[in-house]
C-alpha positions in Angstrom: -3.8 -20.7 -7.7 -3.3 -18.4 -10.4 -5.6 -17.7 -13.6 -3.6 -18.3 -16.2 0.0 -20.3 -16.1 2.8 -18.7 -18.2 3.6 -20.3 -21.0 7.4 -19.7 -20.7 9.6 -19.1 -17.7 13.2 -17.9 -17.4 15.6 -15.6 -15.9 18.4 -13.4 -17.3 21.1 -11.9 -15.4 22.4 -8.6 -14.4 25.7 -8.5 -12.7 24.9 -11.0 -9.8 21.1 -10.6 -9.7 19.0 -13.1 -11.2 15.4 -11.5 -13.1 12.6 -14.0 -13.0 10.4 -13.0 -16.5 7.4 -15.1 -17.5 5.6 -14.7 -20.7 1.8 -15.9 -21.3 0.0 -16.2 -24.9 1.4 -15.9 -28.5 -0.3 -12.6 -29.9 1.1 -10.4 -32.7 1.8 -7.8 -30.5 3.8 -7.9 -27.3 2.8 -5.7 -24.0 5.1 -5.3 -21.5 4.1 -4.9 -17.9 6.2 -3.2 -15.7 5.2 -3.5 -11.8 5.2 -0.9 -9.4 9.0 -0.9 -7.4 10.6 -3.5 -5.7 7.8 -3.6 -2.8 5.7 -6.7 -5.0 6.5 -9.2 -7.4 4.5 -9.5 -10.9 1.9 -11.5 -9.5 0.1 -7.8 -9.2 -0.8 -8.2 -12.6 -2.7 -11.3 -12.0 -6.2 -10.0 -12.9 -5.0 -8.5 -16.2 -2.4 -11.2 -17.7 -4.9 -13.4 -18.5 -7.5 -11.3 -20.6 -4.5 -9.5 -22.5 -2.7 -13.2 -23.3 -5.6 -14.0 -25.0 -4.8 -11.6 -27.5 -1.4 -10.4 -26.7 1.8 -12.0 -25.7 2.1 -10.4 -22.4 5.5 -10.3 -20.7 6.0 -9.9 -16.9 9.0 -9.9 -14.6 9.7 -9.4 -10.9 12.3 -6.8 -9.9 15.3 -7.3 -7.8 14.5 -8.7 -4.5 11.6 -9.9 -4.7 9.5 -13.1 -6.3 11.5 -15.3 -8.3 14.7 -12.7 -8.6 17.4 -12.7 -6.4 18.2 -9.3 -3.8 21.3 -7.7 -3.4 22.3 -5.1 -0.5 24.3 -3.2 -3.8 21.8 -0.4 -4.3 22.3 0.5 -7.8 21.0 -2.9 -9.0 17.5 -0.9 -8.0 18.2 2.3 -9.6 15.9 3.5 -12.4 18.7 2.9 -15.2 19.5 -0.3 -14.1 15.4 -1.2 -14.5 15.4 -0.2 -17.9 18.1 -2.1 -18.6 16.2 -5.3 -17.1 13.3 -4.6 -19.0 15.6 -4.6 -22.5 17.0 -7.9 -21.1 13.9 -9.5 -20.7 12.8 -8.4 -24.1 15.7 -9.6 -25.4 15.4 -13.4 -23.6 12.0 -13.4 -25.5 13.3 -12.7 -28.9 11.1 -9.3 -29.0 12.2 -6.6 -31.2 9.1 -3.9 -29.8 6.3 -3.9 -27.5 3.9 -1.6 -25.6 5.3 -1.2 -22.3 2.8 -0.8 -19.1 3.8 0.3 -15.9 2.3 1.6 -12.5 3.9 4.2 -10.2 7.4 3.9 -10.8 7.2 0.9 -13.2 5.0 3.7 -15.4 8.1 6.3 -15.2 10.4 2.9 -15.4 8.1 2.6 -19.5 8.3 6.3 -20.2 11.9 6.4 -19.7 12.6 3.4 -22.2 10.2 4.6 -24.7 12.2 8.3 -24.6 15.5 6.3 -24.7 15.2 3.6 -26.9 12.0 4.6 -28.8 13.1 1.6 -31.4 12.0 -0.7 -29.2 8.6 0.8 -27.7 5.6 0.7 -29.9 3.5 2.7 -27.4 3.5 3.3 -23.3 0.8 3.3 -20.6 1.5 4.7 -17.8 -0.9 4.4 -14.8 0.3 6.7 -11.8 3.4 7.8 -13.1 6.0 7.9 -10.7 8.0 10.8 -12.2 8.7 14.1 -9.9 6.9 16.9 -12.2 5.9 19.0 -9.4 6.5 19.6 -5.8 4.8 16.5 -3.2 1.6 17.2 -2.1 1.6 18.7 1.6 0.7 15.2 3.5 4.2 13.6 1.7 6.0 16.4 3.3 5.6 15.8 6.6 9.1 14.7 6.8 10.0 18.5 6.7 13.4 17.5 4.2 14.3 14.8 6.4 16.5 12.1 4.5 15.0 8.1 4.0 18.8 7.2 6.1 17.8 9.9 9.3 16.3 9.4 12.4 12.8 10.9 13.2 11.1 12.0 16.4 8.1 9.9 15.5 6.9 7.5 13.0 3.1 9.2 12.1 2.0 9.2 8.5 5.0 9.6 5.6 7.0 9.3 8.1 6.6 5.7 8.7 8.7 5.9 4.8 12.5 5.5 6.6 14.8 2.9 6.9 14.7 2.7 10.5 11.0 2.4 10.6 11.4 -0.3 7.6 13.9 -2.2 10.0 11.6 -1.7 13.1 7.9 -2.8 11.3 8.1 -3.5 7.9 4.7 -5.0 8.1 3.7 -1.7 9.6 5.2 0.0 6.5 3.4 -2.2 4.3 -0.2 -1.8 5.8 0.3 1.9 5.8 1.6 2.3 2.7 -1.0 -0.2 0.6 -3.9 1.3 2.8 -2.8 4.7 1.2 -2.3 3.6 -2.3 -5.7 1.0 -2.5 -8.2 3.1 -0.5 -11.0 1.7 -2.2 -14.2 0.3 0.8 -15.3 -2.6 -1.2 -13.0 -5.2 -0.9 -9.6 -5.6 0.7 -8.1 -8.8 -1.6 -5.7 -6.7 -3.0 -4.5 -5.2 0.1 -4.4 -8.2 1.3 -2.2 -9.6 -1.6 0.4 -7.0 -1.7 1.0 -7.2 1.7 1.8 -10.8 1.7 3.9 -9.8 -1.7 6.0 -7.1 0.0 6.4 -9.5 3.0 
């Protein structure tokens, strides 16, 4: 059950991948929202896509590989450049010239890259959580001790559990580790909840 049904629906293509975009209200301005990385599909933006279309046209797509776009094994369909050019795409399939691009974690660096790039067609960014490396990782991300995402560890504790062998062994494991790190919050665990079943 969702909130709000989109008012339009489509997908647009890069190289073989299919991108699902939705697009909800009719406002003067256009907002963008960017989602976090490939782990969920826009439906994270459930609690705010309704309020903004009220006022805003509000434009939301899923990345590669998950919700209603296709996956590929060909990794550089998920590289940074190849997001911002799905988010001009999907502009682009709406007929919109600018909007205010939102974006969390990496969708957030994903906005401030196209609004540096192609500041014609960025009216303003918000970035929540910006995925961007500014600074060295805190100490409890470098547990790894320069380990590569492709190597094989001794264990699987903490950041660790962030490696493709662990992915291929418990991705479920993955997912409750990483959402319980980035939605600590004791009051309710909904959205927990949801972008487990989302990443899964």
């Amino acid at each position: 059950m969702r909130a709000r049904q989109p008012d339009a629906a489509g997908t647009v293509q890069r190289g073989a991948v299919d991108i699902g975009w939705e697009r909800f209200g009719d406002g003067q301005q256009t907002l963008l929202l960017c989602g976090v990385d490939p782990i969920v599909d826009a439906g994270m933006w459930k609690a705010q896509v309704p309020w903004f279309a009220q006022r805003h046209t509000v434009i939301t797509f899923d990345p590669p590989g998950n919700g209603t776009s296709s996956r590929t094994t060909d990794r550089r369909v998920y590289s940074d450049d190849e997001f911002v050019a799905i988010a001009l795409d999907v502009l682009d399939a709406n007929g919109v010239e600018r909007a205010v691009v939102a974006g969390v974690c990496q969708g957030a660096g994903i906005a401030l890259v196209l609004a540096a790039d192609h500041a014609d067609r960025v009216d303003g960014v918000v970035a929540i959580n910006p995925g961007l490396t500014l600074s060295p990782p805190h100490a409890h991300r470098r547990t790894r001790r320069g380990a590569g995402f492709d190597d094989v560890l001794d264990n699987d504790d903490g950041w660790n559990k962030e490696n493709r062998h662990y992915w291929l062994r418990d991705w479920a494991g993955y997912c409750d580790f990483y959402f319980g790190k980035m939605l600590p919050e004791p009051h309710s665990t909904k959205h927990h909840d949801d972008c487990i079943e989302w990443a899964l």
